[in-house]
C-alpha positions as CSV (number, residue, x, y, z in Angstrom):
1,X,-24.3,16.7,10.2
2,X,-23.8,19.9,8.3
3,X,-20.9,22.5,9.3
4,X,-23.5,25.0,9.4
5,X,-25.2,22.9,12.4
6,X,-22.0,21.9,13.9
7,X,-21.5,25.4,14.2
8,X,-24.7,27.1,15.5
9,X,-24.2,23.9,18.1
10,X,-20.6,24.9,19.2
11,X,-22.0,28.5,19.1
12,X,-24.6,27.7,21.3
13,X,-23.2,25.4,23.9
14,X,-20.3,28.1,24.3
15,X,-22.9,31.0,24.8
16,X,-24.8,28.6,27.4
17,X,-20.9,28.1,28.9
18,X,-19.9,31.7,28.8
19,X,-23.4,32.9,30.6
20,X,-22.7,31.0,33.7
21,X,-19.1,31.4,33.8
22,X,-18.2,27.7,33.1
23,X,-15.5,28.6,30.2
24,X,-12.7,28.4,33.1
25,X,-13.8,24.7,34.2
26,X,-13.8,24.0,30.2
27,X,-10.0,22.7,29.2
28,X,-9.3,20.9,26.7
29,X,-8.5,18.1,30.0
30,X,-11.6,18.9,31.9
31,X,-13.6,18.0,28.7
32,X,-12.3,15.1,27.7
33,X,-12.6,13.9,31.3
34,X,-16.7,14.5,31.2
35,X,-16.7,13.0,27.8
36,X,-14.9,9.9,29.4
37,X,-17.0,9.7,32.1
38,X,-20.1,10.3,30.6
39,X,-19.2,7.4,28.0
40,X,-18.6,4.8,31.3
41,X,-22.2,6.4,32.1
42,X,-23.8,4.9,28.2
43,X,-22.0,1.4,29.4
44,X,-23.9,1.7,32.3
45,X,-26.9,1.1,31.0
46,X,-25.9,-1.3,28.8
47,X,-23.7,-3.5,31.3
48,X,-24.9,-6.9,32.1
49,X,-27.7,-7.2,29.3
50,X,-27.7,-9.9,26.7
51,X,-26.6,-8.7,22.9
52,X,-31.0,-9.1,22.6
53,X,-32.3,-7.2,25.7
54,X,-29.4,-4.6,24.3
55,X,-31.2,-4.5,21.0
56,X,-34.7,-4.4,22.6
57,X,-34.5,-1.7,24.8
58,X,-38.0,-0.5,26.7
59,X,-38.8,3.5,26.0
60,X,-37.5,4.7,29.1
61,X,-34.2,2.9,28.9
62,X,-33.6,4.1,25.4
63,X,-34.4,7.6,26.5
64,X,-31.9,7.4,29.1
65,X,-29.7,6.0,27.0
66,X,-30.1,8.7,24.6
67,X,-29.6,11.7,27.0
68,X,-26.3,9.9,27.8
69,X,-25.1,10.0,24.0
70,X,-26.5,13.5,23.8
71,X,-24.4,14.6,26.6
72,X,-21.2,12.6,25.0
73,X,-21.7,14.5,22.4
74,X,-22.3,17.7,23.7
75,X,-18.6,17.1,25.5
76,X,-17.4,16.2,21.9
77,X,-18.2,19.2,20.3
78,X,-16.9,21.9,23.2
79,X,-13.7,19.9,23.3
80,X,-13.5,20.3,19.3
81,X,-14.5,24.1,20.0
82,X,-11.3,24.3,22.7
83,X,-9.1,22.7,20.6
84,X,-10.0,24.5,17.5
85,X,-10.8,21.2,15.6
86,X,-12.7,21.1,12.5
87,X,-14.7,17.9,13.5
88,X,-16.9,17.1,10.7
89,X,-14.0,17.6,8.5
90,X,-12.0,15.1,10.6
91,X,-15.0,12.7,10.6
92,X,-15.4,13.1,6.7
93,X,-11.4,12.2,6.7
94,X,-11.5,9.7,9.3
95,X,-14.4,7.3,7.0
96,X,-12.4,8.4,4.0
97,X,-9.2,6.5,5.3
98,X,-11.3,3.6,6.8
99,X,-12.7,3.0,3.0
100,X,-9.4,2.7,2.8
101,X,-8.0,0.4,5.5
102,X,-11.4,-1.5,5.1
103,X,-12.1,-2.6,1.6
104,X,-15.4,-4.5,1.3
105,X,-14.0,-7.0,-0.5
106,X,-11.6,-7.5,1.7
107,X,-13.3,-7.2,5.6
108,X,-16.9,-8.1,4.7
109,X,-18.4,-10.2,8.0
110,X,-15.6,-10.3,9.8
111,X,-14.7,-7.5,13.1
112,X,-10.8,-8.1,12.5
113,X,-8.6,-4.9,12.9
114,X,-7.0,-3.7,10.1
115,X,-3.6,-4.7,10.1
116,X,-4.9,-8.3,11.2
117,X,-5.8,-9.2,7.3
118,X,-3.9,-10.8,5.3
């Protein structure tokens, strides 16, 4: 994701906000309590379902499943917006210091935390 998209994006979603006067319900706490909920919402639709049937999802599922990221993400970016955050420069840090923490040599096949290597 470019900054120049990220942008336009926050742009946009705070023009849709300000046009039906929704800034006031959108704190910095409001947001990240959609963006919670709507991420128990993605479980949802995964809860219950083998690793395989979670792999294999049919169209419609997926679809859903994809409106439910798009709207976690839609939370993400007005709470970054709120808060002033540069996101994608965060992100870009964030996989910087994982590189870090997670050597290849080092982690490759196994899900162990960090500070759980040797």
């Amino acid at each position: 994701m470019s900054n120049a998209y990220f942008d336009e994006l926050s742009a946009r979603l705070a023009d849709f906000a300000r046009r039906r006067d929704w800034e006031q319900f959108h704190s910095a706490k409001n947001l990240s309590m959609a963006l919670s909920v709507e991420a128990a919402e993605l479980l949802e639709h995964f809860q219950w379902l083998t690793e395989k049937q979670s792999a294999e999802l049919e169209d419609k599922k997926k679809e859903d499943v994809a409106f439910e990221m798009a709207d976690i993400f839609i939370y993400l970016v007005r709470l970054a917006t709120q808060l002033d955050i540069d996101l994608p420069a965060y992100v870009d840090e964030k996989i910087r210091r994982n590189e870090e923490r997670y050597p290849e040599e080092r982690v490759k096949g196994s899900a162990r935390k960090y500070n759980e290597y040797d």
